[in-house]
Phi, psi and omega in degrees: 000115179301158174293030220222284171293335193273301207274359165280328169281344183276314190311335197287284172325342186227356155316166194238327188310144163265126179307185176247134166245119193268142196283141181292341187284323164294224175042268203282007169287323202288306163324306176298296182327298177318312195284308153329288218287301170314316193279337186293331162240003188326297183341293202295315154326294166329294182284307198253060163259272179322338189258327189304296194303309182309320178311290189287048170236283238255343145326287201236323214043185186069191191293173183251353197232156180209123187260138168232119169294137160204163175249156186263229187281148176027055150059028198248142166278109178250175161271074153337073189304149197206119166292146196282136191238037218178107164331168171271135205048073162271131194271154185298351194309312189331301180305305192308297166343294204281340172285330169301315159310293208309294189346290186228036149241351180048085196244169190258163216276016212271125155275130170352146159232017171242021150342077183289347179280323184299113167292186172299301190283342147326318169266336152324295195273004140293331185283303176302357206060231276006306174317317184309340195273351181291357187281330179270044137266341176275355197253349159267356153265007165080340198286320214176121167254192182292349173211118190194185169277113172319128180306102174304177164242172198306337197255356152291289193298340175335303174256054170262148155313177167268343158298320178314320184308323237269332183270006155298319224289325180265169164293127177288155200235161184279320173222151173195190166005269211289315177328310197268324190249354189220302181067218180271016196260001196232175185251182183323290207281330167285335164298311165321304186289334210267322158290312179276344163283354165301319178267003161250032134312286172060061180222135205272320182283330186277007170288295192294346186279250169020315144305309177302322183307262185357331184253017161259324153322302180302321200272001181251335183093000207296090200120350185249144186293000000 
């Protein structure tokens, strides 16, 4: 555990803020859902996994896949899978800077488009979330499920408020909110407020509604840089 991820776990632990307690009966409606729904399109993975993964081989070389530390729920860390959209050795400052920008310029929530790290076929499955789909193996490990708040990474939560905490309080998600309704159209602190009234909603029908949302965003772009 980087020095990072550790003191994002003391921050966790020592908030004054009162967490959102997710109902256990909610938890495991949301779990069955996570689990059906992944086997239930696993084919459709499948097949346009292989047109993805061939791309970046014929694209990029090197892997195909891109693992990232992120943190979850009550601040506990996992590996977060990705098809890789980002040359080999790309550097991360690029990245840190714009999270930092957005944070505290309250600049709106837009992936870079002078990215230098980014390939051709990268910015296609970013534009498209593609990238996004090796994630539902974190949502069949239980690590993430399908509608939640997007997993920070360790050097964003570094700089959260203890309200900020607040959107930790769930299991991180593949989609949510601010995804379906804002997108890159929305700043920090609206991604925040858009995640924690999802959890203290806590409804199993606005989950499933939210999924559905989700797939016209993706085949349309909608909202993405």
């Amino acid at each position: 555990m980087s020095i990072q991820t550790v003191q994002a776990t003391r921050t966790v632990q020592s908030t004054t803020v009162k967490p959102i307690h997710i109902n256990s009966r909610y938890l495991r409606a949301k779990r069955v859902l996570d689990i059906a729904f992944t086997l239930l399109i696993a084919p459709f993975l499948l097949l346009v996994g292989i047109v993805v993964a061939l791309c970046i081989k014929l694209d990029s070389g090197g892997p195909i896949f891109f693992r990232q530390t992120r943190i979850g729920r009550n601040g506990v860390e996992f590996q977060m899978l990705k098809f890789r959209s980002m040359y080999i050795n790309g550097d991360e400052n690029f990245h840190k800077k714009r999270v930092e920008e957005m944070m505290r310029k309250g600049q709106t929530l837009d992936k870079a488009k002078d990215d230098p790290r980014i390939t051709r076929v990268g910015r296609f499955i970013r534009k498209t979330s593609l990238d996004e789909l090796p994630q539902f193996w974190n949502v069949l490990r239980g690590e993430m499920t399908l509608v939640g708040p997007r997993p920070p990474v360790a050097y964003e939560v570094a700089l959260y408020s203890e309200e900020h905490w607040l959107r930790l309080s769930g299991r991180p998600g593949l989609t949510g909110t601010w995804q379906v309704y804002g997108r890159s159209a929305v700043t920090f602190e609206d991604m925040v407020d858009m995640d924690v009234a999802y959890l203290k909603e806590q409804s199993f029908w606005k989950d499933i509604k939210l999924i559905i949302l989700t797939v016209p965003v993706m085949i349309f772009c909608k909202g993405a840089a």
